[in-house]
C-alpha positions as CSV (number, residue, x, y, z in Angstrom):
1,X,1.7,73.7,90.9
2,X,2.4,72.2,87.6
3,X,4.2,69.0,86.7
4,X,5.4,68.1,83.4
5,X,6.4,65.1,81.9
6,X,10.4,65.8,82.5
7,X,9.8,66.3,86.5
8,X,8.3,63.1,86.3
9,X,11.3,61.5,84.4
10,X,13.6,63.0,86.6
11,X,12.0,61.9,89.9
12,X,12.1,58.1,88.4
13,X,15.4,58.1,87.7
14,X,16.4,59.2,90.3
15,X,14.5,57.3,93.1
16,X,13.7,53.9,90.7
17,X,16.8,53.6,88.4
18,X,18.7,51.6,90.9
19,X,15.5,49.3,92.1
20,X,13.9,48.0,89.0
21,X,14.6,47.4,85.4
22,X,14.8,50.0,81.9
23,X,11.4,48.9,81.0
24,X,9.8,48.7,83.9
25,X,11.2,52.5,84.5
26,X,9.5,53.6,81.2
27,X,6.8,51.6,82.1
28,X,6.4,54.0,85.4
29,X,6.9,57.0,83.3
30,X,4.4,56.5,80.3
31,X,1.6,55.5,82.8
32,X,2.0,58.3,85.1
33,X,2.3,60.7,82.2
34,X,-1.0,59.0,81.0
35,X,-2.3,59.3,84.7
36,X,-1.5,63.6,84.7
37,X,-3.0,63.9,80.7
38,X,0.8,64.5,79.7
39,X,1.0,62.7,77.0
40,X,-1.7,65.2,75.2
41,X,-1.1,68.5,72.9
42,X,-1.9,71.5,74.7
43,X,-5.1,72.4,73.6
44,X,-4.9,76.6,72.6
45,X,-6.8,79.4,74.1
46,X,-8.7,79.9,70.5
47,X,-10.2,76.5,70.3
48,X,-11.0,76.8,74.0
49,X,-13.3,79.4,73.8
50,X,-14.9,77.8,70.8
51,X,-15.8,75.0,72.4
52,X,-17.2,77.1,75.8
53,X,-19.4,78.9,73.2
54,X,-21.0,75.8,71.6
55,X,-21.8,74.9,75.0
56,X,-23.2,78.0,76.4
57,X,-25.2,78.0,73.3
58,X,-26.9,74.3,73.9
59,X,-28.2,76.1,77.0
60,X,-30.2,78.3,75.1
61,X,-32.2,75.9,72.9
């Protein structure tokens, strides 16, 4: 299962809106975006595999 960062905003608004303030709200949001690694650019396949090589390749030194 995947989550993404508008499940999460979704879920807080909808179970915290009425309990706590707007900033404490965004609070919730940014740091459990931060917790899941949301707040990062997806990192693409080609870079990926260039960082597995260089890896692979400290092995063999």
């Amino acid at each position: 299962m995947s989550i993404n960062r508008k499940q999460i905003e979704d879920f807080y608004n909808y179970e915290w809106k009425d309990y706590v303030s707007f900033e404490t709200l965004t609070s919730l949001i940014e740091l459990t975006c931060k917790t899941y690694h949301l707040n990062q650019p997806a990192v693409p396949d080609f870079i990926k595999e260039k960082e597995s090589a260089k890896f692979h390749d400290l092995g063999q030194i």
